[in-house]
C-alpha positions as a Markdown table, in Angstrom:
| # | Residue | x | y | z |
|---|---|---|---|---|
| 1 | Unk | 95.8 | 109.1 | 97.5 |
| 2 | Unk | 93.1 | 106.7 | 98.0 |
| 3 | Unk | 90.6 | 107.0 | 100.5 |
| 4 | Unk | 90.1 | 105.2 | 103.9 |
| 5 | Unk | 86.6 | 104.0 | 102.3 |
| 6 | Unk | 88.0 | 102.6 | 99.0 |
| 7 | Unk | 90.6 | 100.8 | 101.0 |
| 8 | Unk | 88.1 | 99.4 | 103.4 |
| 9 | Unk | 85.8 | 98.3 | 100.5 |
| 10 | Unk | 89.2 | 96.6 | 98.7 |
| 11 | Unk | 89.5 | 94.8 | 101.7 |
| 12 | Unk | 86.4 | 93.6 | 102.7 |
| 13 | Unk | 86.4 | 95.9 | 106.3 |
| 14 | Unk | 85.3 | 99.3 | 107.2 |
| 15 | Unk | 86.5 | 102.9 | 107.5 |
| 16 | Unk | 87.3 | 102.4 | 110.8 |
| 17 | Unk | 89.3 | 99.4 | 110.6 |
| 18 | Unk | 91.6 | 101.2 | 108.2 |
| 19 | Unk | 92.2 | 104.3 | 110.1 |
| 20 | Unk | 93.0 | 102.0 | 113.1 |
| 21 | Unk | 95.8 | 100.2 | 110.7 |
| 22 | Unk | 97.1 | 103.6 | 109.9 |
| 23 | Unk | 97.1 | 104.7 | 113.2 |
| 24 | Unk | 99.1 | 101.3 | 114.3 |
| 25 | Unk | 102.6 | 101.0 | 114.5 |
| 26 | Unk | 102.7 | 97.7 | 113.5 |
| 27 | Unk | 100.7 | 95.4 | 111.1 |
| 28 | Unk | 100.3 | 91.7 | 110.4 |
| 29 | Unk | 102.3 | 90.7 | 107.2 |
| 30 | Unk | 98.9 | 89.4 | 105.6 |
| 31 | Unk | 97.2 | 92.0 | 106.5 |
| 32 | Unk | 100.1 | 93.8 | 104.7 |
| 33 | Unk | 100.4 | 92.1 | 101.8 |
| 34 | Unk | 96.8 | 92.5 | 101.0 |
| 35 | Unk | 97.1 | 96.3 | 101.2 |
| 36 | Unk | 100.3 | 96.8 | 99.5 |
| 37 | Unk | 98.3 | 94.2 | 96.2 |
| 38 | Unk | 95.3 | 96.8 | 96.3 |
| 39 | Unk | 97.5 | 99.6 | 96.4 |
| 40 | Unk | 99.9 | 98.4 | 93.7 |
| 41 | Unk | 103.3 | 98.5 | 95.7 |
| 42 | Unk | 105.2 | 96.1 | 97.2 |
| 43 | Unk | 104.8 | 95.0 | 101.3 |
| 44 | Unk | 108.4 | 96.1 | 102.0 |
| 45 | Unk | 107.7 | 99.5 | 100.0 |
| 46 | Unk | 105.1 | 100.2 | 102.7 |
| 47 | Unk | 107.2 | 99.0 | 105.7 |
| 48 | Unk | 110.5 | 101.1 | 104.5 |
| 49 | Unk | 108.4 | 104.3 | 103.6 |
| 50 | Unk | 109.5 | 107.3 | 104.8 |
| 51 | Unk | 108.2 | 111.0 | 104.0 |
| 52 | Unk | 111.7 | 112.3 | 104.5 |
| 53 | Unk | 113.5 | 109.8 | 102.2 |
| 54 | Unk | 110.9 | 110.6 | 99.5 |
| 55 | Unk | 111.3 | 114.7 | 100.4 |
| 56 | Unk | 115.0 | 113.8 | 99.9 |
| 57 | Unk | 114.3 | 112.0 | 96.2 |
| 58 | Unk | 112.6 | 114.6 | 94.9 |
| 59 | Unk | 115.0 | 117.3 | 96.0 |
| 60 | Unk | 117.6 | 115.7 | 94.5 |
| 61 | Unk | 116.4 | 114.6 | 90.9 |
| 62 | Unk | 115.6 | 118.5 | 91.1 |
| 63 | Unk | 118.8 | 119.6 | 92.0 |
| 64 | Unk | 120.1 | 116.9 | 89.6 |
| 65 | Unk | 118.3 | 118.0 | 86.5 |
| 66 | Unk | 120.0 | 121.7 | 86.5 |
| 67 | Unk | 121.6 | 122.1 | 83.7 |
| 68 | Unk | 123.9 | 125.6 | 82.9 |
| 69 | Unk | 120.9 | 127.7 | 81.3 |
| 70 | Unk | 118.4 | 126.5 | 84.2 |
| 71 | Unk | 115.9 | 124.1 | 85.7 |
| 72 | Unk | 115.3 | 121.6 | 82.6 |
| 73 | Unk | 112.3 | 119.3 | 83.3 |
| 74 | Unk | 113.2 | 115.1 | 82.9 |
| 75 | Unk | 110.4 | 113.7 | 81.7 |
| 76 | Unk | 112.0 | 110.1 | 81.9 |
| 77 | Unk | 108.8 | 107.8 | 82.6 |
| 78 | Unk | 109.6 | 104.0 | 82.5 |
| 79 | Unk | 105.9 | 103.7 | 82.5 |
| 80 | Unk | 103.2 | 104.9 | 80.2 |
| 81 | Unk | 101.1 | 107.6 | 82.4 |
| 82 | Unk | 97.9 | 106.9 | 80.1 |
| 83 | Unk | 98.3 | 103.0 | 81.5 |
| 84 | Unk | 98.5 | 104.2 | 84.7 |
| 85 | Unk | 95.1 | 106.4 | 84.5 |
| 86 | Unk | 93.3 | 104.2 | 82.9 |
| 87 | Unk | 94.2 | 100.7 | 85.7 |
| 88 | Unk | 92.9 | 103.2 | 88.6 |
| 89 | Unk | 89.8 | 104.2 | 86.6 |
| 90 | Unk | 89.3 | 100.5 | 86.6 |
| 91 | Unk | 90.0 | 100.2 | 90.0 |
| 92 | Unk | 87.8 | 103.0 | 90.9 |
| 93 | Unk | 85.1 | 100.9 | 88.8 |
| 94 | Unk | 85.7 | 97.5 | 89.9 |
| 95 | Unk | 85.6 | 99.0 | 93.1 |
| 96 | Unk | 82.1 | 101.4 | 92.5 |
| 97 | Unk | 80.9 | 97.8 | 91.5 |
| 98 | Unk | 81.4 | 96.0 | 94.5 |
| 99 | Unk | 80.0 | 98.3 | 96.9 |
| 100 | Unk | 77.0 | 98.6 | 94.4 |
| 101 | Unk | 77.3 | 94.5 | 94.7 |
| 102 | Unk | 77.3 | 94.6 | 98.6 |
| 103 | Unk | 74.5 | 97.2 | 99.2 |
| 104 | Unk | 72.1 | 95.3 | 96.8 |
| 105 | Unk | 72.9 | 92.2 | 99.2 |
| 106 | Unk | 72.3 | 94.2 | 102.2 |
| 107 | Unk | 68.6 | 95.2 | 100.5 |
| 108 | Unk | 68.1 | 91.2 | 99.8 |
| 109 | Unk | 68.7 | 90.1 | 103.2 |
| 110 | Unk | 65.9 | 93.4 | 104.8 |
C-alpha cells in the first residue's frame, strides 16, 4: 500500500524510477534488498510473491475457520496490530521529514 512517491523518497530516487522497477521483470539484488528493508519484508518475499498464492491463503484460512454453526472469525495475530500502526506512522513521519529535509536543500542551493 505505499505509494510510488514514498518509495522513491525511501530510496533516494523518483517516481519514475519506481514505476520503471515495477514495471521490470527483473531487479538488481541490492536494489532489492533496499526495497524489501523499506517495505518491511524479506528480498525473497518480494521475488516469490504471487497474487494467486496469496488469493489461495486467504481462501483457505476461510474455508478453514468453518466451524458446524458457521463462519467463526480467527483473530490469531502473532503480532500486536497497535505496533504495527504506530512503526508506519513513524515511517510516514520519518519519511514527511525527509522530503521536508530535501526541499529546504533544494531552496538553499536557488
Amino acid at each position: 500500500d505505499m505509494k510510488q512517491e514514498a518509495l522513491a523518497q525511501a530510496l533516494g530516487t523518483n517516481q519514475q524510477a519506481i514505476s520503471i522497477i515495477e514495471n521490470s521483470e527483473t531487479i538488481d539484488d541490492e536494489k532489492l534488498q533496499a526495497i524489501a528493508e523499506i517495505l518491511g519484508v524479506s528480498a525473497e518475499a518480494i521475488k516469490n510473491f504471487s497474487e494467486e498464492a496469496v488469493l489461495n491463503n486467504i481462501q483457505n484460512n476461510y474455508e478453514g475457520s468453518v466451524i458446524n454453526s458457521g463462519p467463526v472469525v480467527n483473530h490469531n495475530c502473532n503480532f500486536n496490530p497497535l505496533d504495527k500502526v504506530v512503526e508506519l506512522y513513524e515511517r510516514l513521519v520519518q519519511a514527511e521529514k525527509e522530503k521536508v529535509e530535501y526541499l529546504e536543500k533544494l531552496l538553499k542551493e536557488k
